[in-house]
Every structure is written in structure tokens, then in C-alpha cells.
N, CA, C and O atoms as CSV, one atom per row, in Angstrom:
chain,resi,resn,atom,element,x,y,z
A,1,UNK,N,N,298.097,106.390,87.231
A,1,UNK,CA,C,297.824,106.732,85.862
A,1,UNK,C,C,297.996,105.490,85.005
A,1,UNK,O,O,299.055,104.866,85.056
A,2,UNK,N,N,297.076,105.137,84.283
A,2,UNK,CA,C,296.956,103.820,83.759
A,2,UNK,C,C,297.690,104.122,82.312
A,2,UNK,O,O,297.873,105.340,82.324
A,3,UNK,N,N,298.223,103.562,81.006
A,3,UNK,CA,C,298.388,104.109,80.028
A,3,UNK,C,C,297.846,102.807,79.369
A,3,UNK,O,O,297.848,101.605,79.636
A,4,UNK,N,N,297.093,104.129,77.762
A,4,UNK,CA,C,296.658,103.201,77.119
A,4,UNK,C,C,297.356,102.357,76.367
A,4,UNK,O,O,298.581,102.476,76.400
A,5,UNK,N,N,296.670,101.159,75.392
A,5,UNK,CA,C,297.588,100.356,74.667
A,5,UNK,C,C,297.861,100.964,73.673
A,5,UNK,O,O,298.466,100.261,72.864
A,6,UNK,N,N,297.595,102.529,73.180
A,6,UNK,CA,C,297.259,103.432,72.137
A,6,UNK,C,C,298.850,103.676,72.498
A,6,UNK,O,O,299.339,103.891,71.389
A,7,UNK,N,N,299.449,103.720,73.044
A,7,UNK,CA,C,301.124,104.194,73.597
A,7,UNK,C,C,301.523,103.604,73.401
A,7,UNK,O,O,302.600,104.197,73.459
A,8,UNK,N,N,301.974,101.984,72.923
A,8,UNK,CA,C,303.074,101.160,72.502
A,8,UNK,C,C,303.311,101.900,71.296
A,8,UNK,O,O,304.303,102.627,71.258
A,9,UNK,N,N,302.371,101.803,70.079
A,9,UNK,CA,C,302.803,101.801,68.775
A,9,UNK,C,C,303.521,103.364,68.976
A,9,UNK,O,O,304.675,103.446,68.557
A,10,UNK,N,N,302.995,104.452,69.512
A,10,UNK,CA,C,303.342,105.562,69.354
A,10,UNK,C,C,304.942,105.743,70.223
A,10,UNK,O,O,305.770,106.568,69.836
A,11,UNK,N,N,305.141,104.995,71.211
A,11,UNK,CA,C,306.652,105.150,71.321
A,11,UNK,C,C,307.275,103.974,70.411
A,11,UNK,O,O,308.501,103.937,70.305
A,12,UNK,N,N,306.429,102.940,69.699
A,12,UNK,CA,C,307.474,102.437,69.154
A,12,UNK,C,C,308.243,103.180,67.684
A,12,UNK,O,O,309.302,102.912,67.116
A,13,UNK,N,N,307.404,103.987,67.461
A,13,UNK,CA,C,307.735,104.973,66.488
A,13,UNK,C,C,309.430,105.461,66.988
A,13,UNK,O,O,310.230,105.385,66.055
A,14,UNK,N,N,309.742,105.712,67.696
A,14,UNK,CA,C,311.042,106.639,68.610
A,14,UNK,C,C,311.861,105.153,68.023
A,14,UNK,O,O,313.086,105.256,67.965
A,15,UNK,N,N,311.438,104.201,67.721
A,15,UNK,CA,C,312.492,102.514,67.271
A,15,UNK,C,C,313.010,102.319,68.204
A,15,UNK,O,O,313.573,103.008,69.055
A,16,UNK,N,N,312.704,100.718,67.964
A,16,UNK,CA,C,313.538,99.687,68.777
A,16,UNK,C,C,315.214,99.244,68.140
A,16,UNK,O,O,315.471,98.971,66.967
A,17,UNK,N,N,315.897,99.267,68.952
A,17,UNK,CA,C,317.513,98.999,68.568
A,17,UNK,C,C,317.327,97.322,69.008
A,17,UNK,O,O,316.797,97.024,70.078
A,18,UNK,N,N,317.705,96.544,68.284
A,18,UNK,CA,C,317.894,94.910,69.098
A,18,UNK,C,C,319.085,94.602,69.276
A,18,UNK,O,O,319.711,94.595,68.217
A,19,UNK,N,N,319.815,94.280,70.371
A,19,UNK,CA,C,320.961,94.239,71.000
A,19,UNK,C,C,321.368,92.765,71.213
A,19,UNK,O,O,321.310,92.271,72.340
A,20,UNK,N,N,321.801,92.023,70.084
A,20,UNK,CA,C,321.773,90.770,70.308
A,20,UNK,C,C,323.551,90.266,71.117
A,20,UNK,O,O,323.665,89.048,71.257
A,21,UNK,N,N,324.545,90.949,71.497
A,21,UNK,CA,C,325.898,90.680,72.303
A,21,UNK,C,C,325.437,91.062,73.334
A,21,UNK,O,O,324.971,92.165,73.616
A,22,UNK,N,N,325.619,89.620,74.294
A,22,UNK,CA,C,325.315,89.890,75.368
A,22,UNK,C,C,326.433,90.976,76.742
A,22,UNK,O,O,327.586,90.918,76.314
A,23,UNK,N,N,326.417,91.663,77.821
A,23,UNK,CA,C,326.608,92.468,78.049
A,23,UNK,C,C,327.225,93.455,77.266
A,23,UNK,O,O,328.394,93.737,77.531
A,24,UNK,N,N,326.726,93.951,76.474
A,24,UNK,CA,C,326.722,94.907,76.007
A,24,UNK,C,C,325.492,95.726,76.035
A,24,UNK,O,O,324.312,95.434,75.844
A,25,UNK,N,N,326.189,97.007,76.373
A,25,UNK,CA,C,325.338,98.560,75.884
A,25,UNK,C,C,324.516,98.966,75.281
A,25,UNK,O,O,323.911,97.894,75.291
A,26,UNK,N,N,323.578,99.894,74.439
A,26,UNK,CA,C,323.336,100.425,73.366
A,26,UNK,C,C,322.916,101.949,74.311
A,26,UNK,O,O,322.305,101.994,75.379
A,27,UNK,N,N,323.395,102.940,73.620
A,27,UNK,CA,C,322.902,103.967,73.965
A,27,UNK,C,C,322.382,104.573,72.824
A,27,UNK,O,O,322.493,104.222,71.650
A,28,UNK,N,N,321.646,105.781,73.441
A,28,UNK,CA,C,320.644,105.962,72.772
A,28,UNK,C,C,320.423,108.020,73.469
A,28,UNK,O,O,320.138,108.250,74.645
A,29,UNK,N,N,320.548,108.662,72.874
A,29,UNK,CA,C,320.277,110.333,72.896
A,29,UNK,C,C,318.941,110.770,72.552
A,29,UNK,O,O,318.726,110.892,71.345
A,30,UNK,N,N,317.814,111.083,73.506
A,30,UNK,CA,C,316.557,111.755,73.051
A,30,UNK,C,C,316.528,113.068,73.850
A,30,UNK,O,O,316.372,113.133,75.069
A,31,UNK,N,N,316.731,114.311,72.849
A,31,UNK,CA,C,316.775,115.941,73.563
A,31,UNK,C,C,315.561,116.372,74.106
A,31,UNK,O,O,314.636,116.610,73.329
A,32,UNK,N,N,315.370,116.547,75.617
A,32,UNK,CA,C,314.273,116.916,76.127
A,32,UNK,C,C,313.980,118.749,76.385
A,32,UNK,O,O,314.847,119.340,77.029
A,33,UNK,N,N,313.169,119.289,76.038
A,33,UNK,CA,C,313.023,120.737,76.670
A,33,UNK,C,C,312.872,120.878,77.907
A,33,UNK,O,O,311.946,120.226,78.389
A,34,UNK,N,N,313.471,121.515,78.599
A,34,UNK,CA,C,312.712,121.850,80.535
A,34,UNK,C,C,311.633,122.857,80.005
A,34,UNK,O,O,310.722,122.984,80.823
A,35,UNK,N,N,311.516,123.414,79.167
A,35,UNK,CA,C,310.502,124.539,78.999
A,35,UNK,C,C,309.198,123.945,79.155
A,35,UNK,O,O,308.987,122.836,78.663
A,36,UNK,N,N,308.066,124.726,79.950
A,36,UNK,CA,C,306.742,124.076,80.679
A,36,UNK,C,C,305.894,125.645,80.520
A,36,UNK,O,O,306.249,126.765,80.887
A,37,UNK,N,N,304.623,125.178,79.805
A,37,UNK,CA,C,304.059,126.371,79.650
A,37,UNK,C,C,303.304,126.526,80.965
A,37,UNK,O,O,302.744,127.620,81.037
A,38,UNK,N,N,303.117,125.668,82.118
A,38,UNK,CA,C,302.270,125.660,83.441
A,38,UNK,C,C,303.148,126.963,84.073
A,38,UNK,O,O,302.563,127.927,84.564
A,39,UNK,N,N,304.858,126.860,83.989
A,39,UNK,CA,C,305.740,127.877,84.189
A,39,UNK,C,C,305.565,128.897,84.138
A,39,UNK,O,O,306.202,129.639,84.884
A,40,UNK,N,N,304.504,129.479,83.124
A,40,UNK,CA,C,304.687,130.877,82.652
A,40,UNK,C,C,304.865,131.975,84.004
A,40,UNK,O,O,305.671,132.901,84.096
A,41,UNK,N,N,303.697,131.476,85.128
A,41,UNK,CA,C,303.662,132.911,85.488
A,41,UNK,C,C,304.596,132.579,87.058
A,41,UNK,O,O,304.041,132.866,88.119
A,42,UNK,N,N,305.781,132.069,87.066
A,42,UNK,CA,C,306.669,131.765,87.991
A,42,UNK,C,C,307.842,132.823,87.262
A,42,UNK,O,O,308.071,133.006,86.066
A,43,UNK,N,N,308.447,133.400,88.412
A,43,UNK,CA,C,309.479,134.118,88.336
A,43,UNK,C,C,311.043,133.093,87.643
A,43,UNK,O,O,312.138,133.654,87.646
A,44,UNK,N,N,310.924,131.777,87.165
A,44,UNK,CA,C,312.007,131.458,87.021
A,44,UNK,C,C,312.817,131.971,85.615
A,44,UNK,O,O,312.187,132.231,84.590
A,45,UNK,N,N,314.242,132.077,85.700
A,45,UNK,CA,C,314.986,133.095,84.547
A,45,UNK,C,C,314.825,132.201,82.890
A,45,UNK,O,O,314.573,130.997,82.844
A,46,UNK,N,N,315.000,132.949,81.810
A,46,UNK,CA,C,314.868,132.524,81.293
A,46,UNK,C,C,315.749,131.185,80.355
A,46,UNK,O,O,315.478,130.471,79.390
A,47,UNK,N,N,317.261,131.418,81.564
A,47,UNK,CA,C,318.024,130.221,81.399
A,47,UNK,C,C,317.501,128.802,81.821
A,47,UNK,O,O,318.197,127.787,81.815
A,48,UNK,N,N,316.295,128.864,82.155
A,48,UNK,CA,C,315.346,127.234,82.775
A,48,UNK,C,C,315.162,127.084,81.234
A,48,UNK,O,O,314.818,125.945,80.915
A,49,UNK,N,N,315.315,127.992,80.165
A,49,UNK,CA,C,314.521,126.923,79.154
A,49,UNK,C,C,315.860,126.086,78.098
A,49,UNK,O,O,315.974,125.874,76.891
A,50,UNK,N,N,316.463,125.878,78.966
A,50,UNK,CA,C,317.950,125.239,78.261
A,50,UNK,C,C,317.602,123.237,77.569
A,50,UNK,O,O,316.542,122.776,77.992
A,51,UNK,N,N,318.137,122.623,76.976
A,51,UNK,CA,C,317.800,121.825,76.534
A,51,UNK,C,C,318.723,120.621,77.079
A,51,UNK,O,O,319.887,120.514,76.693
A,52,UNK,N,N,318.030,119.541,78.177
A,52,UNK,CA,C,318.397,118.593,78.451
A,52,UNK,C,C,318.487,117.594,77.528
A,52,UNK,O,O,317.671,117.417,76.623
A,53,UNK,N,N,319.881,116.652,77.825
A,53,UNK,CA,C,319.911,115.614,76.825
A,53,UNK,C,C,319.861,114.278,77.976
A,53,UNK,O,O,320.658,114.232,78.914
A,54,UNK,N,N,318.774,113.190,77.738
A,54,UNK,CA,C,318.581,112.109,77.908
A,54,UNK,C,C,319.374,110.864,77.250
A,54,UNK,O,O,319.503,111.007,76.034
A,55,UNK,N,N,319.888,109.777,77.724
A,55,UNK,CA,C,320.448,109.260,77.080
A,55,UNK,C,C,319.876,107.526,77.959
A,55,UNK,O,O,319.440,107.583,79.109
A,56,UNK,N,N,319.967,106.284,77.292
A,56,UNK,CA,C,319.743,105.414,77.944
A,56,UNK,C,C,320.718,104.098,77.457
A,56,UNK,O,O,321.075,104.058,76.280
A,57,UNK,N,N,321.090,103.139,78.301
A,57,UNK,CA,C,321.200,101.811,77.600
A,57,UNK,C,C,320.270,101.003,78.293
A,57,UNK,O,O,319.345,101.224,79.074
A,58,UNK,N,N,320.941,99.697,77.623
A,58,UNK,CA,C,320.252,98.838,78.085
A,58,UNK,C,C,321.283,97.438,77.904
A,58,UNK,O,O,321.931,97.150,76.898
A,59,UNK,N,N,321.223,96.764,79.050
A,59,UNK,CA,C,322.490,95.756,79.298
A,59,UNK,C,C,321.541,94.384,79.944
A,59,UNK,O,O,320.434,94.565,80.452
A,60,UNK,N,N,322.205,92.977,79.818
A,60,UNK,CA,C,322.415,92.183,80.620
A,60,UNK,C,C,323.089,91.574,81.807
A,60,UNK,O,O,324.231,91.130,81.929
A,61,UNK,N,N,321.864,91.687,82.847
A,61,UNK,CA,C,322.670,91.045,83.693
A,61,UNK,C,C,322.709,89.760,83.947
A,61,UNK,O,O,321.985,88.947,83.371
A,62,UNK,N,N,323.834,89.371,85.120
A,62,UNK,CA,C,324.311,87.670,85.100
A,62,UNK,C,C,322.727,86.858,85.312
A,62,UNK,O,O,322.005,87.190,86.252
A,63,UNK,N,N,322.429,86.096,84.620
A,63,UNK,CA,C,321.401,85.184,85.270
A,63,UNK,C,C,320.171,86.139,85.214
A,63,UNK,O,O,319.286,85.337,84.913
A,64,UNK,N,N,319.598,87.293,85.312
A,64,UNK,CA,C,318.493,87.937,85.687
A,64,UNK,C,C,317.740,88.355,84.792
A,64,UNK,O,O,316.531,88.481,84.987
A,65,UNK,N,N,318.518,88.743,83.257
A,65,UNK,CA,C,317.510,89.065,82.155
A,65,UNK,C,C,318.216,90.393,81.867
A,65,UNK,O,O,319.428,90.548,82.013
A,66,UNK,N,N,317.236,91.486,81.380
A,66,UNK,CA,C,317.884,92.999,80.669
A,66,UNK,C,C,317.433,93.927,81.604
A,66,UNK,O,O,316.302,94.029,82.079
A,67,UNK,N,N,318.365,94.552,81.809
A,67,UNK,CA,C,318.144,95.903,82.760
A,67,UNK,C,C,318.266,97.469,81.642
A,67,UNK,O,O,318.551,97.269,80.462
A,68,UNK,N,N,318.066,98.733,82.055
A,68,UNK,CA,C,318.261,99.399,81.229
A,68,UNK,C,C,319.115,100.672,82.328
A,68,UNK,O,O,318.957,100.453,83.529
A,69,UNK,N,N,319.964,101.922,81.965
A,69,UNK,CA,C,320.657,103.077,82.905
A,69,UNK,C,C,320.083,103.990,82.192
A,69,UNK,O,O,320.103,103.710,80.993
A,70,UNK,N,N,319.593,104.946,82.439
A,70,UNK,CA,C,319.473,106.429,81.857
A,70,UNK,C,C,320.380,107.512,82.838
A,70,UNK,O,O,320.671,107.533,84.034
A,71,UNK,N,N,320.649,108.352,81.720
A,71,UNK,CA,C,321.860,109.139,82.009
A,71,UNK,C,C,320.399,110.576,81.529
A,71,UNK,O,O,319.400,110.703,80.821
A,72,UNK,N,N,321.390,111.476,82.685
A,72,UNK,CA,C,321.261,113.063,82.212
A,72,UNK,C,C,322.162,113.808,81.705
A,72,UNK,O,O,323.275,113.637,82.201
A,73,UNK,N,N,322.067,114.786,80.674
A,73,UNK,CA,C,323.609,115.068,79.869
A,73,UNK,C,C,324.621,114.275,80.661
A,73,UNK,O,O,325.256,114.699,81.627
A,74,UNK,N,N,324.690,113.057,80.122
A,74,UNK,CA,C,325.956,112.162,80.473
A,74,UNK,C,C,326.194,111.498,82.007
A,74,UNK,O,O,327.195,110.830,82.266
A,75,UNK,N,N,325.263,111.745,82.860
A,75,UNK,CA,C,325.306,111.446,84.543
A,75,UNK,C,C,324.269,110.727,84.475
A,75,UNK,O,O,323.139,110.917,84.023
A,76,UNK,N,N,324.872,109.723,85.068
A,76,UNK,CA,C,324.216,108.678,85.298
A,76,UNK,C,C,322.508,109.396,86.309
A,76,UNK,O,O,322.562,110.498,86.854
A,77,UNK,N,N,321.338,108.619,86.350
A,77,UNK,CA,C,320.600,108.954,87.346
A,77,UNK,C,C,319.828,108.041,87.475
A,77,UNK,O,O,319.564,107.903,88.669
A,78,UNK,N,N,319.284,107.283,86.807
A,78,UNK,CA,C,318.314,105.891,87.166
A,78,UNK,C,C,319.516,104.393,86.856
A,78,UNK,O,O,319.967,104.415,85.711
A,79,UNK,N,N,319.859,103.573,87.455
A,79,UNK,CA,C,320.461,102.646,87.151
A,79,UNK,C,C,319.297,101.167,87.799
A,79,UNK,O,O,319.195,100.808,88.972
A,80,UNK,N,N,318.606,100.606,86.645
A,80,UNK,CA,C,317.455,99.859,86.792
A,80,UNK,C,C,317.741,98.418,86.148
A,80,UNK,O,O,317.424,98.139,84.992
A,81,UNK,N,N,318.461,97.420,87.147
A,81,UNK,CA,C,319.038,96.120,86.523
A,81,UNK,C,C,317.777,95.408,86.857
A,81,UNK,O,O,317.884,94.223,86.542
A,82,UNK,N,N,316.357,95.759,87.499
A,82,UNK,CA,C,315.503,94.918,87.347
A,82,UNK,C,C,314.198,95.769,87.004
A,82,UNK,O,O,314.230,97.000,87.004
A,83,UNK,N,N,312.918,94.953,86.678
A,83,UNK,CA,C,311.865,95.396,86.396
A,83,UNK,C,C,311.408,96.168,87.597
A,83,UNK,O,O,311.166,95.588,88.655
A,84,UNK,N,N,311.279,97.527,87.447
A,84,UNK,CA,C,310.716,98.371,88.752
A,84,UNK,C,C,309.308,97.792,88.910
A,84,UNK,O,O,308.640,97.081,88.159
A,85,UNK,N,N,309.111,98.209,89.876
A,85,UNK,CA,C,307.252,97.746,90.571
A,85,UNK,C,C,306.951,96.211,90.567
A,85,UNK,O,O,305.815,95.739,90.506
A,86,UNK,N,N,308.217,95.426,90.648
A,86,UNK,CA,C,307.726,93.911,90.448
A,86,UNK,C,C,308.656,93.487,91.875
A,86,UNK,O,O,309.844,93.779,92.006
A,87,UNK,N,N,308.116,92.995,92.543
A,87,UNK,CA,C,308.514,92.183,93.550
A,87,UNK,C,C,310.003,91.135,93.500
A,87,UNK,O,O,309.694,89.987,93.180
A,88,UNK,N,N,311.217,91.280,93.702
A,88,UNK,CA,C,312.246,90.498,93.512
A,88,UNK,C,C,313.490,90.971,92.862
A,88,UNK,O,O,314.102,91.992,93.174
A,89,UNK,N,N,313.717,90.368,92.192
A,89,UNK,CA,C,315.097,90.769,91.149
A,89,UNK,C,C,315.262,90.718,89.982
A,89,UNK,O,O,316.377,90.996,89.541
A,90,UNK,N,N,314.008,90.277,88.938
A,90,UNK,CA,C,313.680,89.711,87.674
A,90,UNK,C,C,313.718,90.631,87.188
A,90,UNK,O,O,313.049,91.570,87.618
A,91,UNK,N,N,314.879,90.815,85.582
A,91,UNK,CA,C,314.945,91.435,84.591
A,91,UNK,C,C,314.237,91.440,83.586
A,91,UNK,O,O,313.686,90.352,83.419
A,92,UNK,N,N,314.020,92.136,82.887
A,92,UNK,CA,C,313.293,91.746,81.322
A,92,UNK,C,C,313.574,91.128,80.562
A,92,UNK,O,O,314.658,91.390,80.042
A,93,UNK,N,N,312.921,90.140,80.120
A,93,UNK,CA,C,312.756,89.050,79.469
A,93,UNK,C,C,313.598,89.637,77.764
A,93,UNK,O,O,313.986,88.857,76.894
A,94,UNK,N,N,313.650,90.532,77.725
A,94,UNK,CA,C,314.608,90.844,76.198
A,94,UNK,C,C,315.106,92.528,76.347
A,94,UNK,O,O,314.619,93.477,76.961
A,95,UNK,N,N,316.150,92.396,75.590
A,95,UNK,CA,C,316.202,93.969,75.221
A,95,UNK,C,C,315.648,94.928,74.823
A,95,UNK,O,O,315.979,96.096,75.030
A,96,UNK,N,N,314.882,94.600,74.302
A,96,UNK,CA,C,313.432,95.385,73.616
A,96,UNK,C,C,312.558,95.820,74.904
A,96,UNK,O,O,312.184,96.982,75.065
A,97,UNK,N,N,312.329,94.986,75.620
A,97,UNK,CA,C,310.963,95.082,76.479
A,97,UNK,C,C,312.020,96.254,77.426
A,97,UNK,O,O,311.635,97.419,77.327
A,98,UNK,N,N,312.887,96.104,78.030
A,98,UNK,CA,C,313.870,96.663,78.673
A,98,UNK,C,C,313.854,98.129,78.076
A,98,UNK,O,O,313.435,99.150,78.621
A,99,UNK,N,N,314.346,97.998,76.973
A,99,UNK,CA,C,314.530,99.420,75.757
A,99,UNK,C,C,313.253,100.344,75.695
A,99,UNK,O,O,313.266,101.574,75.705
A,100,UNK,N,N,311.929,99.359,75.617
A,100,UNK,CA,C,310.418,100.293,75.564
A,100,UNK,C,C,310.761,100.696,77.095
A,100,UNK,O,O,310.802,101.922,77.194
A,101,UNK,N,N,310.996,100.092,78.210
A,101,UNK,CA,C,310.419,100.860,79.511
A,101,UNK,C,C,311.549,102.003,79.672
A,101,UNK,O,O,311.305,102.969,80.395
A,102,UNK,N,N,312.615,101.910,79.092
A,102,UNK,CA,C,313.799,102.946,79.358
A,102,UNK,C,C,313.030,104.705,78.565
A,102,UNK,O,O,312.833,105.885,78.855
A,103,UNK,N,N,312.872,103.767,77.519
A,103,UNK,CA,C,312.428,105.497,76.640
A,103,UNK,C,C,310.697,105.979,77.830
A,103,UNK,O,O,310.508,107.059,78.391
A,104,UNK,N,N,309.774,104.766,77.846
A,104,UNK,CA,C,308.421,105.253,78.621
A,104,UNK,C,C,309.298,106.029,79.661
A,104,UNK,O,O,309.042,107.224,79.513
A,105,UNK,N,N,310.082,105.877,80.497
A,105,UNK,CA,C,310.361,106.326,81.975
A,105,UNK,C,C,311.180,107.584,81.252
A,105,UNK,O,O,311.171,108.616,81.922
A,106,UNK,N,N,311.912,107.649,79.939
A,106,UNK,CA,C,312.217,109.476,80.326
A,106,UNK,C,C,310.823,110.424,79.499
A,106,UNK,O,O,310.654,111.634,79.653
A,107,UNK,N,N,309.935,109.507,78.618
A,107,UNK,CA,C,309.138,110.428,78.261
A,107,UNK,C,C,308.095,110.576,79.300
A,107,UNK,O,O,307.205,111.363,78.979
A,108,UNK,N,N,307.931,109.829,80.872
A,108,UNK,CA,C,307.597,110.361,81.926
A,108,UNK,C,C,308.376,111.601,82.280
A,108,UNK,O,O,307.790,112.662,82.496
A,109,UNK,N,N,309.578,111.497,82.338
A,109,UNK,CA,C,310.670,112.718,82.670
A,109,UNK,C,C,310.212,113.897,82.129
A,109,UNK,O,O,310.070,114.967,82.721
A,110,UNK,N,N,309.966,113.622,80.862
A,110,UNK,CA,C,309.807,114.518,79.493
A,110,UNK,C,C,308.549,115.797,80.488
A,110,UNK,O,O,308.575,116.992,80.786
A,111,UNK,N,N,307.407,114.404,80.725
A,111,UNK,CA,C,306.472,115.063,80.953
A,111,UNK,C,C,306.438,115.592,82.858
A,111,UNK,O,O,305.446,115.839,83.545
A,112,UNK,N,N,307.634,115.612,83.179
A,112,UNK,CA,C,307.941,116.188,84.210
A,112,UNK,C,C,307.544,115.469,85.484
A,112,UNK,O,O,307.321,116.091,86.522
A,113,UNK,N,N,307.444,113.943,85.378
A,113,UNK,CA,C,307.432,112.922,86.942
A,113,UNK,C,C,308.875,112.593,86.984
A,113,UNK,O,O,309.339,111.821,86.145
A,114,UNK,N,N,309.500,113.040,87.758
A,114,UNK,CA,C,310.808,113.032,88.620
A,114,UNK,C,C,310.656,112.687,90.086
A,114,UNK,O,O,310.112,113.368,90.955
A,115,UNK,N,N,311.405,111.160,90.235
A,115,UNK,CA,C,311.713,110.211,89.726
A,115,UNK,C,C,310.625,109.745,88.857
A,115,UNK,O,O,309.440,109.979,89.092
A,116,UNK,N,N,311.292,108.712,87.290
A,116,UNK,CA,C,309.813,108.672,87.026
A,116,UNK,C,C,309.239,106.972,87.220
A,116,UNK,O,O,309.577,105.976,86.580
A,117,UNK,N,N,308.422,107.082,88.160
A,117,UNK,CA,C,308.042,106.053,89.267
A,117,UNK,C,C,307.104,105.119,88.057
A,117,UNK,O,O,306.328,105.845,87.435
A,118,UNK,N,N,307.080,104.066,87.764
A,118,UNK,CA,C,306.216,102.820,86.480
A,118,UNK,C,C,305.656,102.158,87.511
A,118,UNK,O,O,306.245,101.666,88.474
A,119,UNK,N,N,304.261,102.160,87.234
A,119,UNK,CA,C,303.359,100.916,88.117
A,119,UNK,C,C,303.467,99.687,87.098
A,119,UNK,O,O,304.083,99.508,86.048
A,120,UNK,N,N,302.623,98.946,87.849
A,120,UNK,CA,C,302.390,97.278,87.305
A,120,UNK,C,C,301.563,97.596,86.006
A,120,UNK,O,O,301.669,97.153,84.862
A,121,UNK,N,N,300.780,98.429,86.514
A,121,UNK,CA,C,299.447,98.454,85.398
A,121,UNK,C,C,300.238,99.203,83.945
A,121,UNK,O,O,299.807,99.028,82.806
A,122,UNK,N,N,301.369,99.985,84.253
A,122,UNK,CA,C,301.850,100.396,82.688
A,122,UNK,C,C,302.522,99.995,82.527
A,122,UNK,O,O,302.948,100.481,81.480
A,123,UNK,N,N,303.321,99.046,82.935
A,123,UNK,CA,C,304.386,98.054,82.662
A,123,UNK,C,C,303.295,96.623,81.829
A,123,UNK,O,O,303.726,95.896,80.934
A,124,UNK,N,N,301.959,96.541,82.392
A,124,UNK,CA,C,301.225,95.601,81.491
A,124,UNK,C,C,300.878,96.256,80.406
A,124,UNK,O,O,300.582,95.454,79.520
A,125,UNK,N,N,300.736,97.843,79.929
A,125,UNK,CA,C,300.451,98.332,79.062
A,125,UNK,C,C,301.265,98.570,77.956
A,125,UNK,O,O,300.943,98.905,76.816
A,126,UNK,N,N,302.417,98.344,78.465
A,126,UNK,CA,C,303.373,98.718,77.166
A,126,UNK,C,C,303.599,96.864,76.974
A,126,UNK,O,O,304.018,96.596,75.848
A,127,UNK,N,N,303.447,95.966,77.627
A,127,UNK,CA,C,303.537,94.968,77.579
A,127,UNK,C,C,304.994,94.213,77.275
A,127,UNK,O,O,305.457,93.578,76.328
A,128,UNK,N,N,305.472,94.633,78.611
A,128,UNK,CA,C,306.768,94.140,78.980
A,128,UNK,C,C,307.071,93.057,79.673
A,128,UNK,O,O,308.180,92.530,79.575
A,129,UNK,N,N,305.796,92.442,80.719
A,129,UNK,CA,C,305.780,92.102,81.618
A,129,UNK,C,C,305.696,90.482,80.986
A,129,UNK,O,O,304.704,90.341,80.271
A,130,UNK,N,N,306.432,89.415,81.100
A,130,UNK,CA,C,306.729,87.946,80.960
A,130,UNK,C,C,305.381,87.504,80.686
A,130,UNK,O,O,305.149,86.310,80.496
């Protein structure tokens, strides 16, 4: 799934935090619904439509650049100290670029790809990539 360049400005709307101390944190809370109208005609109860909370930072590591963690109500579940889909160990070149792929990968979540797997081609689209 390719994404357009029509998707930067629209997640940059959600704002960028700039994190200028290095190892340090920033977290960040975006409330997701599990509720899925594809669901309707599945027997699941109506406690599936409870409201997940997403949460992310985004840190430096030694020598490598910015990594970002997303948490599920508070549990850890993606811990990503390098650029996924890139060959090696290379971090993102800033906190920002780090920060856009943290929020893209849970509003993949959002939209229900678990794990949510980033190719090359949308990592050039949100234009993260060095």
C-alpha cells in the first residue's frame, strides 16, 4: 500500500512535539476505538467496543539517530530504535521524522494492521527517509 503525499500534511495536523534534550522521552496519548463496522455481523460482545489508549515516545539512541516505543494502555508493544524496512541499524535523522512514523504506525493500528508493518515506499512518503 503506497501512501499518498496528501498524508503528511493531514497527520501533521495531530502536531509535531520537537524534542530538543537529548535522551529524553516525549510521550504522547492518541484514544483509538476497537469498534469496526466490517464487525457488525460477527458474534463478538459488545464489550469489543471499549476504547484503547495509544501512547508513543520518541528517544535517542547512542550514535544511531531517533528511535520511537509505542505503548498500549501503558504496555509497551513496538520498541523501534531503528528505521523499520531499512537495511542495518540507522535511526532517524531527527525527532520529528521519528515522531511522524510513530503516530503513521498507530494510525495503521487505528486502521487495524497489527503488527503495523511500514514499507520503504511510505517511509519515502511521509518523507522520513535521509
Amino acid at each position: 500500500m503506497q501512501i499518498c503525499k496528501s498524508l503528511v500534511p493531514a497527520l501533521a495536523v495531530l502536531g509535531l512535539v520537537v524534542n530538543s534534550c537529548q535522551q529524553a522521552e516525549t510521550d504522547h496519548t492518541i484514544p483509538v476505538s476497537t469498534q469496526s463496522h466490517e464487525l457488525e455481523n460477527t458474534n463478538i460482545p459488545d464489550s469489543a467496543d471499549t476504547l484503547l489508549s495509544y501512547t508513543y515516545s520518541v528517544f535517542e539512541t547512542d550514535g544511531l539517530g531517533w528511535g520511537y516505543k509505542i505503548f498500549e494502555n501503558g504496555t509497551l508493544i513496538i520498541n523501534q530504535p531503528h528505521i523499520p524496512a531499512v537495511a542495518g541499524s540507522q535511526g532517524f535523522s531527527t525527532s520529528e521524522k521519528a515522531e511522524l512514523t510513530a503516530k503513521f504506525a498507530i494510525h495503521k493500528m487505528e486502521l487495524g494492521f497489527i503488527p503495523p508493518t511500514i514499507s520503504v515506499a511510505e517511509l519515502d512518503s511521509l518523507e522520513v527517509l535521509n
